[in-house]
C-alpha positions as MATLAB code, in Angstrom:
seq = 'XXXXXXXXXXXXXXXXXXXXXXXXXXXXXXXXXXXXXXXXXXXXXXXXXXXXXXXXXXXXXXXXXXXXXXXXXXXXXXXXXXXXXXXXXXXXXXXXXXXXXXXXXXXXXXXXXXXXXXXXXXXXXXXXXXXXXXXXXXXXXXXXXXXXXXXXXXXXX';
ca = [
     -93.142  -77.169   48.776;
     -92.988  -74.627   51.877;
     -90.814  -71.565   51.510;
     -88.203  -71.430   54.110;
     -87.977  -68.265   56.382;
     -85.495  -67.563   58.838;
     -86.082  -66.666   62.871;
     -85.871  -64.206   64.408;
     -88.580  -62.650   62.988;
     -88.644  -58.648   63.037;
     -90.826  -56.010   63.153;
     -92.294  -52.768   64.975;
     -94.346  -49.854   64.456;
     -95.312  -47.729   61.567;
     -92.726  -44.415   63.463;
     -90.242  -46.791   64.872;
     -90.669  -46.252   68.236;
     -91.653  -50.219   69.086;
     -89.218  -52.986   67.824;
     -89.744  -56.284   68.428;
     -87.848  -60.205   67.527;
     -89.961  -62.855   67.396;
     -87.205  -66.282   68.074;
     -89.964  -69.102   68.074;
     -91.790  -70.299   64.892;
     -95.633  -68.901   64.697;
     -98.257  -71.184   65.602;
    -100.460  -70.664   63.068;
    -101.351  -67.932   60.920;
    -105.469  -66.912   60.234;
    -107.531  -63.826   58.892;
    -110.539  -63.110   61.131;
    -113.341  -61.179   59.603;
    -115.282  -60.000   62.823;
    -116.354  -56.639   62.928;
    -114.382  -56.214   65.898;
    -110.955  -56.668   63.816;
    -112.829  -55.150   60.381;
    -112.670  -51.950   63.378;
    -109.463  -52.312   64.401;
    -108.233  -52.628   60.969;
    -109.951  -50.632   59.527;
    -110.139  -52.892   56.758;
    -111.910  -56.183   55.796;
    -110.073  -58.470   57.904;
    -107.468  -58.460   60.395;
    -104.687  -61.016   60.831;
    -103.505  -62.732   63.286;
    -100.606  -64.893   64.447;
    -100.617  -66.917   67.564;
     -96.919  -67.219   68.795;
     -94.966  -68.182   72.004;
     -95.638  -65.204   74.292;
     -92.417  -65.812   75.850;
     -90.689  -65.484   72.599;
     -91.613  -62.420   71.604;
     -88.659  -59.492   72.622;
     -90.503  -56.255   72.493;
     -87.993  -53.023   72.713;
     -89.870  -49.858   73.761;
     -92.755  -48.888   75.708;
     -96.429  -49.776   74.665;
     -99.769  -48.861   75.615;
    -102.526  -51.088   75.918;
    -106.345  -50.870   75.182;
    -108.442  -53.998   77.329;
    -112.195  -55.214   75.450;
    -114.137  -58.131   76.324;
    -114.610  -60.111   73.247;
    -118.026  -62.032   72.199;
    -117.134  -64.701   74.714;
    -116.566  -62.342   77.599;
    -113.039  -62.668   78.186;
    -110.340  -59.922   77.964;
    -108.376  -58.822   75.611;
    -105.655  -56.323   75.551;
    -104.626  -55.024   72.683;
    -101.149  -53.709   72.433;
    -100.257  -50.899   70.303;
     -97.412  -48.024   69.938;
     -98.508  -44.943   72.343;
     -96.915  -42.551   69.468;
     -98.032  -43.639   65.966;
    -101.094  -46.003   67.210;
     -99.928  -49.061   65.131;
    -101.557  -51.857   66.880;
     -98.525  -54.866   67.672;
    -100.344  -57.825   69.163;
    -102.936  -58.768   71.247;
    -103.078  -61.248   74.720;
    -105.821  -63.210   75.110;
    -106.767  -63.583   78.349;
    -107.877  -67.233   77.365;
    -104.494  -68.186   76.596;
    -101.771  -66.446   78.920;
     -98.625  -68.600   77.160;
     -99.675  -66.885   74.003;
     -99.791  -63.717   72.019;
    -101.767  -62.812   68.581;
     -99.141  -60.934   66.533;
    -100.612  -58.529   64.143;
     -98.273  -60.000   61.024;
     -98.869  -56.542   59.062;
     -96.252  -55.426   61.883;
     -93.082  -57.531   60.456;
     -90.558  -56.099   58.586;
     -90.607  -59.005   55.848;
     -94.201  -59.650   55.191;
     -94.253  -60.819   51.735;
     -94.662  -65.206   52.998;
     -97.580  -64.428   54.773;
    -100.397  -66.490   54.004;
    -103.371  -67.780   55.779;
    -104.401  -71.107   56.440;
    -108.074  -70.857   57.311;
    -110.673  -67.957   57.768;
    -112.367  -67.338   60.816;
    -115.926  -65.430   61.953;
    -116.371  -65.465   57.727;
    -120.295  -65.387   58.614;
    -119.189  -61.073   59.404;
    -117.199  -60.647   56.096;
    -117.696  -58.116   54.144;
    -119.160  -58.030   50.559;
    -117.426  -58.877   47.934;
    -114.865  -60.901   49.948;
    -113.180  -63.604   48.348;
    -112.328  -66.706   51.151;
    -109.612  -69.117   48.699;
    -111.229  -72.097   48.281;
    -108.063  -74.537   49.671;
    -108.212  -72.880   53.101;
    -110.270  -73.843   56.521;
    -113.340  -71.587   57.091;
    -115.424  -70.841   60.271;
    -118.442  -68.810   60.018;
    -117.880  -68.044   63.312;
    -114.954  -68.515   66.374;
    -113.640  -72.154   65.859;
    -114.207  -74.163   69.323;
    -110.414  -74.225   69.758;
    -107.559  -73.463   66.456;
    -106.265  -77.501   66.975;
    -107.258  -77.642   62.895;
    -105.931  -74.909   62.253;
    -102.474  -75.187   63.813;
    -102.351  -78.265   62.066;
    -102.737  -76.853   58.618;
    -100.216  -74.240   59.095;
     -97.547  -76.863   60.296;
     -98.333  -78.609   57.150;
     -99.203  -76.001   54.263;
     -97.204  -73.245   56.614;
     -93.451  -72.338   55.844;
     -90.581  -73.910   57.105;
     -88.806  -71.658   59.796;
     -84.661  -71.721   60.471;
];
């Protein structure tokens, strides 16, 4: 059975400076293992959360660092100017959506992926659970993957 977790969903920065609520249920939830978020997470994966950008209240100022990803198209990365915790990121692919960094909410403990993406870059020694979608690489669009987390994900309020 799903857990049940409540909306809004809150969260901010590591100093405090950024808030956000989050008043639409995530669209998914995925851990992507390209070096590119191994980087920016200085970890073995990053993950990410594809939600309504236009539910997403951000309180406070943030900065904003642009790439071009492996497909050449932007990406701006949105982080607090004063501690450097990195919030979300806005595809440039996608305008009606953000990728919240989930680390980021105050209640983090539900939190668990539905597939694996770019696992052909993961690190050694990194264990992929067996009972969720993998990609060695960028899936051709996150249709599956949506559709696992609105089946295995929890069940928002």
């Amino acid at each position: 059975m799903n857990q049940r977790v409540a909306l809004p969903l809150a969260g901010g920065c590591q100093c405090g400076a950024i808030r956000y609520l989050l008043q639409a249920a995530p669209l998914a939830l995925y851990a992507c293992h390209c070096t590119d978020c191994q980087r920016q997470s200085s970890s073995a994966f990053g993950l990410s959360m594809p939600v309504p950008r236009d539910a997403l209240a951000v309180t406070g100022e943030t900065a904003q660092f642009v790439r071009i990803n492996a497909a050449g198209r932007s990406v701006a990365g949105h982080f607090c100017p004063a501690c450097g915790t990195r919030l979300y990121h806005a595809p440039s692919r996608n305008p009606a959506i953000v990728n919240l960094k989930p680390g980021t909410l105050d209640n983090t403990r539900w939190l668990r992926p539905v597939a694996h993406v770019w696992t052909g870059s993961a690190q050694a020694g990194t264990t992929i659970p067996p009972d969720v979608l993998r990609y060695d690489a960028q899936p051709d669009n996150f249709d599956a993957i949506y559709a696992a987390w609105t089946k295995r994900g929890p069940n928002f309020a």
